[in-house]
C-alpha positions in Angstrom: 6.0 4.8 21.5 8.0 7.6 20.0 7.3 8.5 16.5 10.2 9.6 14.1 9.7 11.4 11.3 13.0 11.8 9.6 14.1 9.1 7.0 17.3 7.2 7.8 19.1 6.2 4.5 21.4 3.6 3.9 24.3 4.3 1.9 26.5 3.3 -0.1 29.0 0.1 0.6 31.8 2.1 1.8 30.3 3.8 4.6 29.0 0.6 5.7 30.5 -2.9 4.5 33.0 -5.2 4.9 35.1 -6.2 1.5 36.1 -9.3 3.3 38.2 -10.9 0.2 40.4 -12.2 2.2 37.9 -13.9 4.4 37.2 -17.3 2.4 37.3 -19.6 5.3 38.0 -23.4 4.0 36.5 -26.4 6.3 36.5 -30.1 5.9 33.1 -31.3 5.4 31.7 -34.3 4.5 31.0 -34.6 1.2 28.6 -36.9 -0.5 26.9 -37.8 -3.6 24.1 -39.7 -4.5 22.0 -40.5 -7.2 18.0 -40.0 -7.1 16.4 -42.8 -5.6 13.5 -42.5 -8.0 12.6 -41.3 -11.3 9.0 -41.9 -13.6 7.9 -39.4 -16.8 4.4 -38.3 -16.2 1.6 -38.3 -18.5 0.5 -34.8 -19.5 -0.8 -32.8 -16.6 -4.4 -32.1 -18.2 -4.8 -36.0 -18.7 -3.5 -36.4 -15.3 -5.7 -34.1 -13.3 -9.5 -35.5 -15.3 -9.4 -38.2 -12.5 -8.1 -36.7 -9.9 -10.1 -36.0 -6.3 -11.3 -32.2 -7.0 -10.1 -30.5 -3.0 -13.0 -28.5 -2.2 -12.9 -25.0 -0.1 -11.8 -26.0 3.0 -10.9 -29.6 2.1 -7.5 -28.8 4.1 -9.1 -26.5 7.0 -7.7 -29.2 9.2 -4.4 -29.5 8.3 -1.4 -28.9 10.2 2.3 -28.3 9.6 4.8 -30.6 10.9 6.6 -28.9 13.6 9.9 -27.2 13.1 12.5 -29.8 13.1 15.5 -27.3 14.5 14.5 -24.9 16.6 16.7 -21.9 17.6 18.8 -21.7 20.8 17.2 -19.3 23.1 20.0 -19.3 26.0 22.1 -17.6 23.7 19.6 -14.6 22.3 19.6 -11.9 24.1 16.7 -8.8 23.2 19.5 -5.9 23.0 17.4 -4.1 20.7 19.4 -0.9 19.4 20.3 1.2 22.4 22.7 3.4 20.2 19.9 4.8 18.8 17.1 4.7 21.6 16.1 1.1 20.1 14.7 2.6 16.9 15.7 1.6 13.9 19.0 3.9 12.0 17.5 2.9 8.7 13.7 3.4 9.6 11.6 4.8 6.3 8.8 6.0 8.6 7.0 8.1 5.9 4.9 7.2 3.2 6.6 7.7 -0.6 5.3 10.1 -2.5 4.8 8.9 -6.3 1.3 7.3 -7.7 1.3 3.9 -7.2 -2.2 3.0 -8.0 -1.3 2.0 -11.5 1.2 -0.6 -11.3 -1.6 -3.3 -10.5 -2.3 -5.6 -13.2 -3.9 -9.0 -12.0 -5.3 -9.5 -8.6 -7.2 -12.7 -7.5 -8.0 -14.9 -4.5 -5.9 -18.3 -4.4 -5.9 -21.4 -3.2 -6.8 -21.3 0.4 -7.6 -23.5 4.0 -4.1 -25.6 5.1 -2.9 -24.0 8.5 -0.4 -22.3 7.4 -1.0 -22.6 3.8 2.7 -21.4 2.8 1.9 -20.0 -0.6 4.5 -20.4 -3.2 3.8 -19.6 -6.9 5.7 -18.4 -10.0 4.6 -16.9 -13.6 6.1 -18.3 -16.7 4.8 -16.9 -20.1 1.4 -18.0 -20.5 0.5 -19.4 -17.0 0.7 -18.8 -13.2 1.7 -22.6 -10.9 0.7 -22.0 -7.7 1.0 -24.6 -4.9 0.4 -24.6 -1.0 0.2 -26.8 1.8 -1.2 -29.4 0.2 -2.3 -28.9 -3.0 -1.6 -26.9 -6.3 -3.3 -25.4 -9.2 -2.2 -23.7 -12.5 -3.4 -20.4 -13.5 -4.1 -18.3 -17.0 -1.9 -15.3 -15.9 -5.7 -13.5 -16.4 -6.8 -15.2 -12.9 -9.0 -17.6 -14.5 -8.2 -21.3 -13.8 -6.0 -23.4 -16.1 -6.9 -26.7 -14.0 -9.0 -27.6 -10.2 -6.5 -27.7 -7.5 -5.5 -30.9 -7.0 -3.3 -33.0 -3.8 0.5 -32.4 -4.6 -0.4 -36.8 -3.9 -1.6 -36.3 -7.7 1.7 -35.5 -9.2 4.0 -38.0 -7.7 1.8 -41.3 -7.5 2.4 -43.5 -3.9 3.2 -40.1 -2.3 1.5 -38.1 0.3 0.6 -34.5 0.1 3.0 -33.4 2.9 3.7 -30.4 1.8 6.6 -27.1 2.2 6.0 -26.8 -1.8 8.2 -24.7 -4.0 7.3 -23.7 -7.1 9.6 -22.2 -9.8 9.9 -21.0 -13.6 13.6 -21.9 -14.5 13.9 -19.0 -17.2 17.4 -20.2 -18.1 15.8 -23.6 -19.5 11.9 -22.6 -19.7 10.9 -25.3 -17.3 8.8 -26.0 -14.5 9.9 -27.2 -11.1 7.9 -27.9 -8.5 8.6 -29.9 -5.2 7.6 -31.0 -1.7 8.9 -32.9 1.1 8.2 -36.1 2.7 7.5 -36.5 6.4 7.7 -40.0 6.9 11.1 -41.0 4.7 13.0 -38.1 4.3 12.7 -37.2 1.2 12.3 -34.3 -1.2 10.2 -34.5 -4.3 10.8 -32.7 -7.6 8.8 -32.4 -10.8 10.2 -30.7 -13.4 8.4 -30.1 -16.6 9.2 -32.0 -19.8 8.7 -28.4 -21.5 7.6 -24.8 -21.2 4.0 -25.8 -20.6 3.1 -26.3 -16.9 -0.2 -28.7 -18.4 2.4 -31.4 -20.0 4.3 -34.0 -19.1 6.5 -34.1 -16.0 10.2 -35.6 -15.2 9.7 -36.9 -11.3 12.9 -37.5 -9.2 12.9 -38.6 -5.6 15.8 -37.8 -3.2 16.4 -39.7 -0.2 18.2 -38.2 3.2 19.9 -39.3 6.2 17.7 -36.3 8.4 14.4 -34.5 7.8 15.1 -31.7 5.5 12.6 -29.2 7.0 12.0 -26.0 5.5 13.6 -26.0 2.3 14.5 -23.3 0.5 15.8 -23.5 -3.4 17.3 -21.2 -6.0 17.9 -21.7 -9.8 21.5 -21.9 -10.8 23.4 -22.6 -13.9 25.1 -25.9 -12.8 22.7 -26.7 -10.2 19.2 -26.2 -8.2 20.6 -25.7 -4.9 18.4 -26.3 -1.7 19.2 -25.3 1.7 17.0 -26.7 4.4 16.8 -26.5 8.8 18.5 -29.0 9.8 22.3 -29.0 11.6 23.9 -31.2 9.3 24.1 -31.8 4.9 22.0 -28.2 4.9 23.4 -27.0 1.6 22.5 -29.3 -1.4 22.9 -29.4 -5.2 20.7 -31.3 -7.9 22.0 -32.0 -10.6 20.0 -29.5 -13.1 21.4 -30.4 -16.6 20.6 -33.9 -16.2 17.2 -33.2 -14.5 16.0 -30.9 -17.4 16.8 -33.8 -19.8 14.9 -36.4 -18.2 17.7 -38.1 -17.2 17.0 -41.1 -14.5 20.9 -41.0 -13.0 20.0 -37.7 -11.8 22.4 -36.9 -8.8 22.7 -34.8 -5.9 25.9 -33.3 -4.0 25.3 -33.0 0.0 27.7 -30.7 1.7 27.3 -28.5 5.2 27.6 -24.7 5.7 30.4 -23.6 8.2 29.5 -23.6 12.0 27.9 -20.3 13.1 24.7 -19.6 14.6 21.8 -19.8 12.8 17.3 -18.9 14.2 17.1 -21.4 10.9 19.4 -23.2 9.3 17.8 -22.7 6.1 20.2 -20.1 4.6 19.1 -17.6 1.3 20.0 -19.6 -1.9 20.7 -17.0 -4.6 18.1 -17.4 -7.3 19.3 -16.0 -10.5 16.6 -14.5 -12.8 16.4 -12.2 -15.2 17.7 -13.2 -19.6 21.8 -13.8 -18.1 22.3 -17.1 -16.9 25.4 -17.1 -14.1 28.6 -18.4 -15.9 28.7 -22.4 -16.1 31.3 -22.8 -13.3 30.3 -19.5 -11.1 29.8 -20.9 -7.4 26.1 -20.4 -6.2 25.9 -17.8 -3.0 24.2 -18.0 0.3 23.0 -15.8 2.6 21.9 -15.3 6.4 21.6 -13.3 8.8 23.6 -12.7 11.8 22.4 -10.2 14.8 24.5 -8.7 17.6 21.7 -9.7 19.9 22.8 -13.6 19.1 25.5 -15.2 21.0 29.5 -14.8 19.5 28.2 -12.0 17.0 29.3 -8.5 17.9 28.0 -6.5 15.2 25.0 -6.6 12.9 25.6 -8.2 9.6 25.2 -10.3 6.5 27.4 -13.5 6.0 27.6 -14.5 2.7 28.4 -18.1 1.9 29.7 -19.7 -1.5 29.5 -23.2 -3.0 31.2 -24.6 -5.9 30.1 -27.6 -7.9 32.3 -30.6 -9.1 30.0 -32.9 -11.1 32.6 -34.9 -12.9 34.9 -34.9 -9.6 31.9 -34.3 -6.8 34.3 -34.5 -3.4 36.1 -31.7 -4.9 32.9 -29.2 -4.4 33.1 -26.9 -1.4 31.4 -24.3 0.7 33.1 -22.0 2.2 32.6 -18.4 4.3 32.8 -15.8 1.5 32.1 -12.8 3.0 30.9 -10.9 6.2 28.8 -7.4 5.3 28.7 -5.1 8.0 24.6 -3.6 7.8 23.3 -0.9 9.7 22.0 -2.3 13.2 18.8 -3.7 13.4 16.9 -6.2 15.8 15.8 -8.9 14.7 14.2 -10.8 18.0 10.6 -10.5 19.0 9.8 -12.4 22.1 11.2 -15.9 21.4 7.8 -17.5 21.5 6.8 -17.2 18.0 3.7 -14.7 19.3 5.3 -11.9 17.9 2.8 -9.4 16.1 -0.4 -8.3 17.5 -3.7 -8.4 15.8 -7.2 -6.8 15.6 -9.9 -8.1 17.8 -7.8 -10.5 20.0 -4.8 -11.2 22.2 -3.4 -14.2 19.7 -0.4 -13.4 18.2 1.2 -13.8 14.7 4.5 -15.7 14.1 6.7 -12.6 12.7 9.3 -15.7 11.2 12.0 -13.5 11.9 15.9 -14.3 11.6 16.7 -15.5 8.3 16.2 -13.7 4.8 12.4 -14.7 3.2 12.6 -17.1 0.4 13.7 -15.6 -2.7 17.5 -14.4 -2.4 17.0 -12.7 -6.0 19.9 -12.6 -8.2 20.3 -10.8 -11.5 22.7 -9.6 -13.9 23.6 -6.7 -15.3 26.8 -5.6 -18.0 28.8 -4.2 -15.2 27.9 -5.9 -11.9 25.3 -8.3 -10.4 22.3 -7.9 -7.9 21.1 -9.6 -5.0 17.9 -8.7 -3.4 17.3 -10.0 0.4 14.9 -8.9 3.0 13.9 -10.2 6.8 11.8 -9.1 9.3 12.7 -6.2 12.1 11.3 -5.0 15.4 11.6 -1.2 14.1 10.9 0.3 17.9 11.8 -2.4 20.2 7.8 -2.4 21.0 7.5 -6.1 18.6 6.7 -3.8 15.6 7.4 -5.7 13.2 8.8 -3.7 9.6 10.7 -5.1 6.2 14.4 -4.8 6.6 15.9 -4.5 2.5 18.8 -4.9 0.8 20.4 -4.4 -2.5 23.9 -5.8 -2.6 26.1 -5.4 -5.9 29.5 -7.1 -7.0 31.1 -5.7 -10.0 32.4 -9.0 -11.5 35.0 -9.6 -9.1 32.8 -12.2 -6.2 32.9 -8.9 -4.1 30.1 -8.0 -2.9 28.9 -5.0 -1.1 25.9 -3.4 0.0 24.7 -0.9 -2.3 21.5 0.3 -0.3 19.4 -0.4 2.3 16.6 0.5 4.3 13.9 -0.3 6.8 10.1 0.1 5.5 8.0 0.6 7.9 5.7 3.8 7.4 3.7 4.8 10.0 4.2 4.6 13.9 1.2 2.0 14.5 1.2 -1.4 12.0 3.6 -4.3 11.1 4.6 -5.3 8.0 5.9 -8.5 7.3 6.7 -11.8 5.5 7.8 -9.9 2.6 9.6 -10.1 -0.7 11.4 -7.8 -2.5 12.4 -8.6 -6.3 14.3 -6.0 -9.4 13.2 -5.6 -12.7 15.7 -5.0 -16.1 15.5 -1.5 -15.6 16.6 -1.5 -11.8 12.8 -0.5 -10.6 12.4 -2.5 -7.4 9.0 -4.3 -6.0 8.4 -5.1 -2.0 5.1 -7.1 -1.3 4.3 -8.0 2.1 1.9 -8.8 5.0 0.3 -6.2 7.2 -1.8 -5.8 10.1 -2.7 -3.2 13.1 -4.8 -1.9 15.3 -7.4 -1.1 12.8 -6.7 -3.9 9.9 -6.7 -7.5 10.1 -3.9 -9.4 8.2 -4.1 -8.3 4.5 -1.3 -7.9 1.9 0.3 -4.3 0.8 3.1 -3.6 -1.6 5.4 -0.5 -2.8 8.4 -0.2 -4.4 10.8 2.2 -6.4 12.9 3.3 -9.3 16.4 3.2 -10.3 17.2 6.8 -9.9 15.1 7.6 -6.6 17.3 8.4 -3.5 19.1 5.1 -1.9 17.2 3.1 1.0 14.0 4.5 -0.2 10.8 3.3 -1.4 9.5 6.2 -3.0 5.8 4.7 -4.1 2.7 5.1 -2.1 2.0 2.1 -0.3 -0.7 -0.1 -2.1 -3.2 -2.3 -0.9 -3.5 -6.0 -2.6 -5.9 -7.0 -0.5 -7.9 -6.1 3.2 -7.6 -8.4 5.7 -11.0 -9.5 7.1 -10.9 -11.1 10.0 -8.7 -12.0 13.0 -7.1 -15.5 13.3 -7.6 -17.0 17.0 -6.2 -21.0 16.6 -2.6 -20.3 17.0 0.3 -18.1 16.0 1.4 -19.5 12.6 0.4 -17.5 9.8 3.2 -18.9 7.3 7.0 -19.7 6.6 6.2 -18.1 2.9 5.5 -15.9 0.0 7.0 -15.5 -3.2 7.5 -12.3 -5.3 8.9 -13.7 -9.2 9.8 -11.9 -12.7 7.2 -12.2 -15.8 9.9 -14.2 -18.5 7.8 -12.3 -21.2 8.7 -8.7 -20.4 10.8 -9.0 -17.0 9.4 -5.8 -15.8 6.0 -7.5 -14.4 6.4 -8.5 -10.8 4.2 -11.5 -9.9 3.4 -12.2 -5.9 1.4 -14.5 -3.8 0.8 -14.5 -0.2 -1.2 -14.9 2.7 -4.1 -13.1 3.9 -6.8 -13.4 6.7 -10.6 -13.5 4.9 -13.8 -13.4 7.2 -13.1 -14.9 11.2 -9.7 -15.5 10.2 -10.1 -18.1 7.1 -6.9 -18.5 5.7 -6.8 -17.2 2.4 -3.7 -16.6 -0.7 -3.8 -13.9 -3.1 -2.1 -14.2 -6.3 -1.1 -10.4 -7.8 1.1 -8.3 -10.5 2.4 -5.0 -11.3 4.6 -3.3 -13.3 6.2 0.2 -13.8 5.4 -0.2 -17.6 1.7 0.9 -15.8 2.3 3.7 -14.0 -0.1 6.6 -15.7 1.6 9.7 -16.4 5.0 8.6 -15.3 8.0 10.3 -17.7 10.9 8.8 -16.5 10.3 5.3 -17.6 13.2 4.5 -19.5 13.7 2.9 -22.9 12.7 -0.4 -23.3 15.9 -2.5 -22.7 15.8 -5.6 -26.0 14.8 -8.4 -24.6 13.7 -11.8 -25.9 12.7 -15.3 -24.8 12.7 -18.6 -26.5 10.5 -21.6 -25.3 8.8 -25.1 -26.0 5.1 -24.5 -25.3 4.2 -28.1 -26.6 7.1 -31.0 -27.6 6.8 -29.4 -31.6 7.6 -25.8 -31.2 9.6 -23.5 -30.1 8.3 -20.0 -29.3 10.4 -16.8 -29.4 8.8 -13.5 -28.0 10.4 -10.3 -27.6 9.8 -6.4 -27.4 12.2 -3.3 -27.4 13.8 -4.7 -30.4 15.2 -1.3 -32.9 15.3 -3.5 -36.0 12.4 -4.0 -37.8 13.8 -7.3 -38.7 16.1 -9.3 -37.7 17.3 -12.6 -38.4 16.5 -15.7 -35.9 18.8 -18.8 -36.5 18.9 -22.2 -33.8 21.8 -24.3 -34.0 23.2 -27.7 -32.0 26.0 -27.4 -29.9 28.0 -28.5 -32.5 27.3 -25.1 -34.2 25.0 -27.2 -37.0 22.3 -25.0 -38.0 18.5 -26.3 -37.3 16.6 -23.8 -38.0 17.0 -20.1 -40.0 14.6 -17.7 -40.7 14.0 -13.8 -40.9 11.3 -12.2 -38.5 9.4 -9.2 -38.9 10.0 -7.6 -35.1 6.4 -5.6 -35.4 4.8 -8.6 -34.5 5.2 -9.9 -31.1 6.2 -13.7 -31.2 7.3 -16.4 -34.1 7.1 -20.0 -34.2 9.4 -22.7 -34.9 8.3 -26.1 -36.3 10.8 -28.3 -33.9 9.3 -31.7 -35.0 12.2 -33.6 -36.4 14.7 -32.5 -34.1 16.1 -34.1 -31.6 16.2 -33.7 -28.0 19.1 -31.9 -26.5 20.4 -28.1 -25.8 20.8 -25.5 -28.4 21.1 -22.0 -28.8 19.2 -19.7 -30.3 20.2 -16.0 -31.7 18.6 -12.8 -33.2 20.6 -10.6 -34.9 20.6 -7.6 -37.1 21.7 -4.3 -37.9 21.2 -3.5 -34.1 20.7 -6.4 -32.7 22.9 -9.2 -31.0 20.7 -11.5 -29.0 20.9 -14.5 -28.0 20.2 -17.8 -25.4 19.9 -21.3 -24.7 17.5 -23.2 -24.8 16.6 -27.2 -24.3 14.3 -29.6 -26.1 12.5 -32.1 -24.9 10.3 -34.7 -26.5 
């Protein structure tokens, strides 16, 4: 195996990508719309889970993921690998950053755990942790110790089954949580979303029927919408209706649309997930992404296709998907032997499933005064030897749905391991996190992590790689390991990055590891930049609203909620040395409102919506 030593960078968009406005490629799809086929309010979680079946360790040991329902063409992928370049990778980062990692960690326990593959999925919100996996789910304090027992996913939608493919997420727009799974047997997809901030009250349930299986779904928050792509060939891009979801409204609908024809390993496509205190504007489409590779029949060159929808609720055949744009990357390969036993392991001749040809679940999306960010990774062989390394991307548009690739690179150390499975996320600041799975000749499946700041050189990541966790064993029963992880924002600083993935415990147990860091905890570090302001407003129980904050230059500042009639609900002035304030929310009513802070300084402000 040759070993490179020189760092390959990725530059900027010019050098490298397509501004393909002129590309928008219009199709006729069929276009329908159809309300939830069932809806039920829970009673609180806590009362919910004291007579629920407690799952045990191991309680899932035996269970087994349906099979993937659309499997990838294999006549038409051939292993081209990268002979311009000797089949290494032009991007490779094949040495080790150089600045002090070791205190970014901040929490770091062992999960939930057993279900083959257990397909972690988890997301922080401001006091708690929801973590859920093939089959069950738990809730968190954000200090590791447990909130509630795990419990069947069964629990939370009564009659159901614990099926599994869960997603869990923290809308940070609304200060709710969603949660969801699929159904095997009907077709259907699931989804709870919390009555308010807390993840131990009440729940809003929705059932969605479909006309095919919607395997592997994939979601993203968006301001008119949750959208969900999933792997199937046809009605793979679909939109909830969010607005009336949050509210606890039973006519709940969704919009079912197709992506245009091009090859796909998965047909579940990247749904942007916006984070971060800027909601998208109410009529901005909601982006896609996939990935395309030269080595796949009809594609010539290496590159991103980005995908748009816009959403019609009042007038739903009017909403559309379209081909936005095609991004030139630098090459990579992206096929491993087209057998799913990809990556090799200590101790035995079973291989790993690398899950390689689509972008790992989240497509992050944030925004910034000037331009907006979208964070994508997937798997790469790095040497054409099955190596498997974290191909990343930072894509910007400057307000104008252009979007270009700002960096890239390929992580990937050291001439000997794999990294996989990973996730890569941004902070307010512009500090980026990767998280991911690892294994080689001399480590069993663990999880590592690095990352980088703003001002570091493009298609770098400049931190020492850290260990989350050591793998412990080998696993000998087959080649999946997981479809997977999940790397979120803390909503109460948004410089905390929360992960969870898989790992390999003692002979090959299959364990999940819930962790955080931050560049706020990097000892001795002098280039950490001003605190941006930043503030949050939630509903913690039905009679309050909580607003939290930090970076704020007045030392007080005026907090006001109004209606969105502009009637004023609430006024008071907040001393901004302490760290939160309570509203008493009691006697109003349910609905949306906004919230501001303002002062000398200060002009801050958001939405928020109330439930009771």
């Amino acid at each position: 195996m040759k070993k490179i030593t020189t760092l390959y960078v990725a530059i900027l968009a010019g050098s490298i990508s397509s501004f393909a406005q002129n590309q928008e490629e219009k199709i006729d799809v069929k276009i329908t719309h159809d309300q939830c086929t069932g809806f039920m309010k829970t009673q609180p979680l806590k009362d919910l889970l004291k007579n629920a079946t407690i799952i045990e360790e191991g309680y899932y040991d035996n269970w087994k993921p349906k099979d993937r329902d659309f499997k990838p063409d294999y006549s038409a992928i051939s292993d081209i690998g990268i002979p311009e370049n000797q089949g290494i990778d032009p991007a490779l980062q094949s040495t080790n950053g150089t600045r002090d990692g070791q205190g970014w960690l901040k929490a770091n326990w062992q999960a939930q755990s057993g279900a083959f593959p257990p397909d972690p999925t988890g997301a922080a919100g401001p006091d708690y942790f929801v973590q859920a996996v093939n089959s069950t789910y738990r809730v968190y304090n954000k200090d590791g110790s447990a909130a509630t027992s795990p419990a069947s996913l069964a629990t939370l939608w009564p009659g159901s089954s614990a099926d599994g493919d869960p997603i869990v997420m923290y809308d940070r727009f609304a200060d709710r949580w969603f949660i969801s799974q699929f159904q095997t047997g009907s077709n259907e997809i699931l989804i709870a979303i919390s009555e308010t901030a807390d993840p131990l009250g009440s729940y809003f349930l929705y059932t969605f029927a479909f006309t095919a299986f919607p395997d592997y779904p994939k979601f993203g928050v968006w301001s008119n919408a949750y959208f969900m792509t999933c792997n199937t060939s046809a009605n793979d891009c679909i939109a909830f209706e969010r607005e009336k979801m949050l509210l606890g409204d039973p006519t709940a609908s969704k919009i079912n649309m197709s992506f245009p024809s091009f090859y796909q390993f998965f047909n579940s496509v990247a749904p942007a997930y916006a984070e971060g205190p800027t909601e998208p504007d109410a009529d901005e489409p909601g982006y896609f992404f996939a990935v395309q590779d030269n080595s796949w029949s009809g594609i010539s060159t290496d590159h991103i296709k980005v995908l748009k929808a816009t959403i019609n609720w009042t007038s739903p055949g009017s909403s559309s998907v379209v081909s936005h744009q095609t991004l030139n990357t630098t090459a990579f390969n992206s096929v491993f032997t087209n057998t799913w036993d990809d990556i090799s392991q200590q101790g035995t001749t079973q291989k790993l499933d690398a899950v390689t040809g689509i972008f790992m679940y989240r497509a992050q999306y944030r925004r910034f005064t000037d331009y907006n960010v979208v964070m994508l990774c997937h798997t790469v062989d790095v040497d054409n030897t099955n190596r498997a390394g974290v191909r990343w991307y930072e894509l910007r548009e400057n307000n104008d749905a252009v979007w270009y690739i700002y960096q890239q690179g390929t992580y990937s150390p050291d001439s000997q391991n794999s990294r996989w499975m990973g996730n890569v996320a941004m902070d307010q600041q512009g500090n980026i996190a990767l998280a991911y799975s690892f294994c080689g000749p001399s480590d069993y499946a663990g999880i590592r992590y690095t990352g980088r700041f703003k001002d570091d050189p493009l298609g770098e990541m400049t931190v020492q790689e850290q260990i989350g966790v050591d793998g412990a064993g080998a696993q000998t029963t087959g080649n999946r390991y997981g479809d997977y992880s999940q790397m979120t924002m803390d909503p109460s600083d948004d410089m905390t990055f929360w992960f969870t993935g898989e790992y390999l415990g003692p002979s090959g147990s299959r364990r999940t590891r819930i962790m955080s860091f931050s560049s706020w905890n990097l000892a001795g570090e002098e280039e950490i930049q001003e605190a941006i302001p930043f503030f949050n407003a939630y509903q913690p129980s039905p009679d309050v609203v909580r607003v939290i904050w930090n970076g704020i230059k007045d030392q007080t500042v005026n907090a006001t909620i109004v209606d969105m009639n502009g009637k004023l609900v609430a006024n008071t002035q907040i001393n901004t040395q302490n760290t939160q304030e309570d509203f008493d929310v009691s006697t109003v009513a349910s609905g949306i409102y906004f919230i501001s802070l303002k002062g000398e300084q200060t002009n801050l402000s958001q939405k928020i919506y109330l439930a009771r």
